[in-house]
C-alpha positions as CSV (number, residue, x, y, z in Angstrom):
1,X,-14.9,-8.9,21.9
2,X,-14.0,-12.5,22.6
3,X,-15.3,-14.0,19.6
4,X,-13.1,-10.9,18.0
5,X,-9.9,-12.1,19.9
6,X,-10.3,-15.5,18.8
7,X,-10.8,-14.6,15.1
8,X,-7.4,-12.3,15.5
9,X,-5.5,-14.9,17.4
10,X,-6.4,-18.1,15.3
11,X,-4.7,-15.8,12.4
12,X,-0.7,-16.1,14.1
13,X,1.8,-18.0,12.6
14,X,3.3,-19.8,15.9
15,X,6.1,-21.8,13.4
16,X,6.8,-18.6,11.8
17,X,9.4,-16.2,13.5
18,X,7.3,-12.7,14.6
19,X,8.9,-9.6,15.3
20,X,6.9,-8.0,17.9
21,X,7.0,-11.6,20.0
22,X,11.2,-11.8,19.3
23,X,11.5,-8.6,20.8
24,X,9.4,-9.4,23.8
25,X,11.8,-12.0,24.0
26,X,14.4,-10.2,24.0
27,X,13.0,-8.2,26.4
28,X,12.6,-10.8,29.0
29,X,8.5,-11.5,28.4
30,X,6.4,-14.5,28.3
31,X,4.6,-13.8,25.0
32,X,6.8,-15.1,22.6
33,X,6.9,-19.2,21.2
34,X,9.5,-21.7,20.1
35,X,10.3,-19.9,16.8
36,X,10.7,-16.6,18.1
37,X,13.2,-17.6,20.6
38,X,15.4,-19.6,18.3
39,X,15.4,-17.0,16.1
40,X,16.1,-14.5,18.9
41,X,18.9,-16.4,20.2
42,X,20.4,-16.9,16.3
43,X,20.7,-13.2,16.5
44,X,21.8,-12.7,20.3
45,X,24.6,-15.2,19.1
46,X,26.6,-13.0,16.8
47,X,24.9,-9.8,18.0
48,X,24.6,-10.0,22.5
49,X,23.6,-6.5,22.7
50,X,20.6,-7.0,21.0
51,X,18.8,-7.9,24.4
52,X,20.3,-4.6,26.1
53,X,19.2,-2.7,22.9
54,X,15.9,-3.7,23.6
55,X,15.5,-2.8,27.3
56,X,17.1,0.3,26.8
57,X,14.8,1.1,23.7
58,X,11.9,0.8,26.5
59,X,13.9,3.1,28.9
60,X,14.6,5.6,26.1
61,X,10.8,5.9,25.7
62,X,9.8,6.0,29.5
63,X,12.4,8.9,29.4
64,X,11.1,11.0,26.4
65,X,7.4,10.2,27.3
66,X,8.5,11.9,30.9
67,X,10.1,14.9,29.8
68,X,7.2,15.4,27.2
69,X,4.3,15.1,29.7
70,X,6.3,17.1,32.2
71,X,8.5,19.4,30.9
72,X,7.6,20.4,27.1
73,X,3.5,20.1,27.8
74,X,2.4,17.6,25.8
75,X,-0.9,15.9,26.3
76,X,-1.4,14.1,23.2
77,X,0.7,11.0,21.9
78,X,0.5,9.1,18.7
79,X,2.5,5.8,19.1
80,X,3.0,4.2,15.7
81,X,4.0,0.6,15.6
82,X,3.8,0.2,19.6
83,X,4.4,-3.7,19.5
84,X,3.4,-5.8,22.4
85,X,2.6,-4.1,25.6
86,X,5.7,-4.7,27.9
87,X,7.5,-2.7,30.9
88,X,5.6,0.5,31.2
89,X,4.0,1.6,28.0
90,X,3.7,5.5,27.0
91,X,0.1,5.7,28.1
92,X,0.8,4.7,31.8
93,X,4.1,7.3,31.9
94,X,1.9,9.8,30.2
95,X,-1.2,9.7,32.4
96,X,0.7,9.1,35.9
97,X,2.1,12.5,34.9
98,X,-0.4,14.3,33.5
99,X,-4.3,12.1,33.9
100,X,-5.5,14.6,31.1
101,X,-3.9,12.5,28.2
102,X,-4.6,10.7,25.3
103,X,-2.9,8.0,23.4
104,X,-4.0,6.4,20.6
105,X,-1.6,3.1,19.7
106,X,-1.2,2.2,16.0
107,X,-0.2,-1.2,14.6
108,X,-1.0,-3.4,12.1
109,X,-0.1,-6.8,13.6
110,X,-3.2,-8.7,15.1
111,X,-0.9,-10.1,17.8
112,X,-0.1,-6.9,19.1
113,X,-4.0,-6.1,18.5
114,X,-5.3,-9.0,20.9
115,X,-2.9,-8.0,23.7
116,X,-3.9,-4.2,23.4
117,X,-7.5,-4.7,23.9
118,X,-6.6,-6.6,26.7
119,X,-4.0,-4.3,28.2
120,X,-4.0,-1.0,26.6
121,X,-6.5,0.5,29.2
122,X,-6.5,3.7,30.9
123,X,-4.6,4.7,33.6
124,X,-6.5,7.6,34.8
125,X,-10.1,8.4,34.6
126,X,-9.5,11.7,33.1
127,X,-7.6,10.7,30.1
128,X,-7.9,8.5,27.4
129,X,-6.2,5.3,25.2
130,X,-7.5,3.4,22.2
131,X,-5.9,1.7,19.8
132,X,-5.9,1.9,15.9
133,X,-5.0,-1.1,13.8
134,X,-3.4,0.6,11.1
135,X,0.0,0.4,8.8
136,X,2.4,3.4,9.2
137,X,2.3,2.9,5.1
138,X,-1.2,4.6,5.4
139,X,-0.4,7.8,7.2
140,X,-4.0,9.6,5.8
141,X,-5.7,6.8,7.4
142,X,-3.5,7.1,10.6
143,X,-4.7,10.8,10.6
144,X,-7.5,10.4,9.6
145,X,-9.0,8.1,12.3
146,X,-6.4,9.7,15.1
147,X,-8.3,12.5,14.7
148,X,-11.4,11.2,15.9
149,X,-9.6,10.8,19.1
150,X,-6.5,13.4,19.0
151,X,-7.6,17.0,18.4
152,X,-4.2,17.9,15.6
153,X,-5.1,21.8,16.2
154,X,-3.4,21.3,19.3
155,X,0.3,19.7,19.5
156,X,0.8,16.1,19.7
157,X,3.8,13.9,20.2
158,X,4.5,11.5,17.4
159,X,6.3,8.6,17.6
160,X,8.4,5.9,16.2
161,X,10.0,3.5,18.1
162,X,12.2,1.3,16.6
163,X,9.8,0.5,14.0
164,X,11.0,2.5,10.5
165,X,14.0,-0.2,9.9
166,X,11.2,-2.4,8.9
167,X,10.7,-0.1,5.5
168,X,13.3,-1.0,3.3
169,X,12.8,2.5,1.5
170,X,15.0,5.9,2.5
171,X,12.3,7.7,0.6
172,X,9.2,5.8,2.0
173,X,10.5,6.3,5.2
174,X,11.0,10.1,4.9
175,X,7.4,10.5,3.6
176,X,5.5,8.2,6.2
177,X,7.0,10.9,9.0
178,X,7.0,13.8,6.8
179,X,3.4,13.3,6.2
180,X,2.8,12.7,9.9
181,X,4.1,15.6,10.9
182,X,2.5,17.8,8.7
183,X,-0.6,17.0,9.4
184,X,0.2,18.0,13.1
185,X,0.1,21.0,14.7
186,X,2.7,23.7,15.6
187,X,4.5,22.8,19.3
188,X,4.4,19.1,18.0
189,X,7.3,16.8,18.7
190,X,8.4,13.9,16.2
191,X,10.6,11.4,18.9
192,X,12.3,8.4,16.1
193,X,14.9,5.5,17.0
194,X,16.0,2.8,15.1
195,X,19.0,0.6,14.8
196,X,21.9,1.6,13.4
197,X,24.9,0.7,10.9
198,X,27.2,1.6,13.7
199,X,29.3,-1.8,13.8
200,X,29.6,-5.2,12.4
201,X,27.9,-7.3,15.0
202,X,24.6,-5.6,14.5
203,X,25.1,-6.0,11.0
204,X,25.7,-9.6,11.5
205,X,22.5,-9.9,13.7
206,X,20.4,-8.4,10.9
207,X,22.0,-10.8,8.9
208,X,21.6,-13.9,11.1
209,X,17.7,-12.7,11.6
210,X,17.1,-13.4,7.9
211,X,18.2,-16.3,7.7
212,X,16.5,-17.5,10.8
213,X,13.0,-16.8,8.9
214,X,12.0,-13.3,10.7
215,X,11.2,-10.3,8.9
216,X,14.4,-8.2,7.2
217,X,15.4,-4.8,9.4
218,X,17.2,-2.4,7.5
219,X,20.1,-0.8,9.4
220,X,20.4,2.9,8.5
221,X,23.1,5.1,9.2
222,X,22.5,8.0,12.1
223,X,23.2,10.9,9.0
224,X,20.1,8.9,7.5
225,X,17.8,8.9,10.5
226,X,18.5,12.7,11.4
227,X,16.8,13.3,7.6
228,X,13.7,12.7,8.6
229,X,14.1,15.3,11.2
230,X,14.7,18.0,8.6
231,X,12.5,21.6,9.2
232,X,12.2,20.5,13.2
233,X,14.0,22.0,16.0
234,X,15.8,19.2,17.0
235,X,16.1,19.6,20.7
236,X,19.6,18.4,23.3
237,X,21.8,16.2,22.9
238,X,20.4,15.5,19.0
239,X,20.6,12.3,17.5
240,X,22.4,10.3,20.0
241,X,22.6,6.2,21.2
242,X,19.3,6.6,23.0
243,X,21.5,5.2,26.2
244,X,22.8,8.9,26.0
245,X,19.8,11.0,25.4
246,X,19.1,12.5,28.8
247,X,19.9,9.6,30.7
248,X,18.8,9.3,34.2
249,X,22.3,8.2,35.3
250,X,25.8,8.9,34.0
251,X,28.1,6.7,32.1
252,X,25.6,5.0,30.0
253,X,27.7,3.0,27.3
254,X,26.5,3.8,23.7
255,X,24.3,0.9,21.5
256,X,23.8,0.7,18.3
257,X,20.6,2.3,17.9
258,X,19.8,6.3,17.7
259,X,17.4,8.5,18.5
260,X,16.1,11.9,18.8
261,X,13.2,14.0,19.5
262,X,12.5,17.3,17.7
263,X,9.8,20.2,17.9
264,X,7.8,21.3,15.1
265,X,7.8,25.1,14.9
């Protein structure tokens, strides 16, 4: 596994901007290098909120992961494009809820694959968590190979996490969770947030994070998001600011990035 590690790790770009280690950055982590923060603070420049965007995209999922495992029932979660392991990850809300779980974490960046093998371990003995190294662009693959460890008769909570802005493609983007979802079972729940064309700072930020070398995010609209929810029962408030989407105190202040989770009838 070591030798493994070091093939993975001696394949990063340190020089080169990386999304998953600007957003630990922004998040207030250690993993990240020279490049990513210069980068990260081009964007924070013109765009402030982009360090509250992602702490509150963390909350948002500590939230949805809790009301899944402990309201709706679910015991099976299929995080697609996790990034690097930070705050309290959907396996560790899952599992302190309900030690039955399983999560299986899909990405395709080795970075985020060194950390998970290092920190991506159960929390409970009775459940279980495994990573897949996978692009959301294959989504027979991600099925294929989740279900070796997911049983799809059963429902399953599938997720993306701020990670669809990355496809530049409305279309693409439709069929990656449309094909997701239909390969899971009835009682599933599709949870999705991305930024969002909601102002003209953020738009400036995406801007500014070009130009600083990292990897173009495509800022959709809320109306555009809520498509890929279409023929799911989209559950209260809908697609919200994911400050706003059960929070677990009043008066959060919107962001410019939406959310919602939906069922799968």
């Amino acid at each position: 596994m070591a030798d493994a590690n070091s093939e993975l790790a001696s394949r990063l770009r340190s020089e080169i901007p990386h999304a998953a280690r600007m957003w630990n950055y922004w998040m207030g982590g250690k993993d990240n290098y020279d490049s990513d923060r210069a980068a990260g603070d081009a964007v924070a420049e013109v765009y402030p909120e982009i360090a509250v965007m992602a702490r509150e995209s963390r909350r948002f999922l500590i939230r949805v992961v809790r009301f899944l495992a402990a309201e709706a029932g679910v015991r099976q979660f299929l995080d697609v494009g996790t990034g690097l392991p930070t705050m309290e990850n959907t396996h560790e809300v899952a599992q302190r809820i309900a030690p039955e779980s399983r999560v299986v974490y899909v990405d395709n960046d080795p970075l985020v694959l060194v950390h998970a093998r290092a920190l991506l371990a159960n929390s409970s003995s009775e459940g279980l968590t495994t990573y897949l190294h996978a692009d959301y662009h294959d989504p027979g693959r991600i099925i294929e190979e989740a279900a070796a460890v997911l049983d799809l008769d059963r429902p399953v909570a599938v997720m993306f996490m701020g990670v669809l802005g990355y496809e530049p493609g409305l279309d693409v983007m439709r069929s990656i969770v449309g094909r997701m979802m239909g390969a899971a079972a009835s009682g599933s729940h599709l949870v999705l947030w991305d930024g969002t064309a909601t102002g003209e700072a953020v738009a400036e930020g995406a801007d500014k994070l070009v130009e600083s070398g990292g990897v173009p995010y495509i800022l959709r609209s809320p109306a555009q998001l809520a498509e890929c929810f279409e023929g799911l029962e989209t559950l209260e408030p809908g697609m919200v600011p994911i400050t706003q989407w059960r929070p677990d105190s009043a008066g959060e202040k919107p962001i410019d990035a939406y959310g919602a989770v939906a069922r799968k009838p």
